[in-house]
C-alpha positions in Angstrom: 11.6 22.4 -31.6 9.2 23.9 -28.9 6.5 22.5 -30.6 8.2 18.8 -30.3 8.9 19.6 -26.6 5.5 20.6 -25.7 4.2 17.6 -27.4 6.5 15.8 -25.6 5.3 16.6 -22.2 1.7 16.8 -23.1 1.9 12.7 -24.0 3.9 12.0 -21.2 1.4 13.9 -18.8 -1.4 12.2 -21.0 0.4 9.1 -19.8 1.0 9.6 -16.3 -2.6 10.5 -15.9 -3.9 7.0 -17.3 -1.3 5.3 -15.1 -2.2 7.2 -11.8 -6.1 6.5 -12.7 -5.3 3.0 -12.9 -3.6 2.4 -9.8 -6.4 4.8 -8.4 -9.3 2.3 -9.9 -7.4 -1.0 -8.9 -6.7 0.9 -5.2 -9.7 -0.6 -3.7 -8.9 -4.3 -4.6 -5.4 -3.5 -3.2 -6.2 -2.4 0.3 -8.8 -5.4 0.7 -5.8 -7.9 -0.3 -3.6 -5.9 2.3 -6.2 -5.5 4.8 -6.8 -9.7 4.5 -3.1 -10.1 5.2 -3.2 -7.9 8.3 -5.7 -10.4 9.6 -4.2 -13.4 8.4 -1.1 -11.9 10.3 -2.8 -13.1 13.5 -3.7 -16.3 12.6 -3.1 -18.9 15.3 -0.8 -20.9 12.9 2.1 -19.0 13.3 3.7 -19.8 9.9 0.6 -18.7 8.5 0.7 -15.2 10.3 4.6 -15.0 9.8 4.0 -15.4 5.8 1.1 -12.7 6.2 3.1 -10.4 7.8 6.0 -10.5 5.6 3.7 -10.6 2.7 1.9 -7.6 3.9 5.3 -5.5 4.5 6.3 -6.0 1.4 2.7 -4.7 -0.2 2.8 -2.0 2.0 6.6 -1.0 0.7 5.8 -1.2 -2.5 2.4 0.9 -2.3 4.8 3.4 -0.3 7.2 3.8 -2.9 4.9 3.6 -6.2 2.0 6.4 -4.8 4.3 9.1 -4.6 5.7 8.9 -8.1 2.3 8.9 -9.7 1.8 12.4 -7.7 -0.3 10.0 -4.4 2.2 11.5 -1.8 -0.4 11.4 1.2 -0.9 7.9 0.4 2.4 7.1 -0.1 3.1 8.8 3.1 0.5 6.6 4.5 1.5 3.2 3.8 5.2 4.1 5.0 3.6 5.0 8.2 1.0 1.3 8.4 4.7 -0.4 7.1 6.5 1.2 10.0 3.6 0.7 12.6 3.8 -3.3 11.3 7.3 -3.3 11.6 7.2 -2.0 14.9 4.0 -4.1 16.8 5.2 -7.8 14.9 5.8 -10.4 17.6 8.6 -12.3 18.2 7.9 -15.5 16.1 6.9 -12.7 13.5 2.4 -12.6 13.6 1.0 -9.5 15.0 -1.4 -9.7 18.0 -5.4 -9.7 16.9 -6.4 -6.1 18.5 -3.1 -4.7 16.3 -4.4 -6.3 13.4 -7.7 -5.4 13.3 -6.5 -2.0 13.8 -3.6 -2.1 11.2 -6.8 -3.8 8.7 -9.0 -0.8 9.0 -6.6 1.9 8.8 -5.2 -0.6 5.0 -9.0 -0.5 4.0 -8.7 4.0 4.4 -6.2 3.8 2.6 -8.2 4.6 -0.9 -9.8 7.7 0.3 -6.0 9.4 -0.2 -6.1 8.6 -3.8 
């Protein structure tokens, strides 16, 4: 029964490791398609930068929750902090100013050096 246990947990380690690497490979991809919605969050149409926004919260969320369960808890940590920094500097018809969203976009594009 040990031996059924062990092998157990060796596939489902074997397993978690392929997942994590991955997410870690497609990480990159991720953070410029984030980092492009940080921009697009200022965009002078305002349902444009709205959509961005939102769009980018919810990536951001996600990336927050899903790191940390594939053992990424700096990154996870991470994108919590950029989701609550967007939450935070959103205007009032729901775009972030330019300056924030340049800065939001370069922190996004770091974001694969915690993987």
């Amino acid at each position: 029964m040990d031996d059924d246990t062990d092998g157990v947990k060796r596939r489902t380690s074997e397993r978690i490791a392929e997942v994590r690497a991955r997410f870690a490979s497609g990480l990159g991809q991720r953070a410029e398609a984030l980092s492009a919605l940080a921009r697009g969050a200022a965009s002078a149409d305002r349902s444009v930068a709205d959509k961005a926004a939102d769009d980018l919260r919810l990536g951001l969320h996600n990336l927050a929750g899903g790191a940390p369960t594939l053992g990424l808890a700096d990154l996870g940590k991470a994108a919590a902090a950029l989701e609550k920094r967007l939450i935070a500097e959103r205007l009032a018809d729901g775009g972030l100013e330019l300056s924030v969203a340049e800065r939001l976009a370069g922190d996004i594009e770091r974001l694969p050096d915690l993987a």
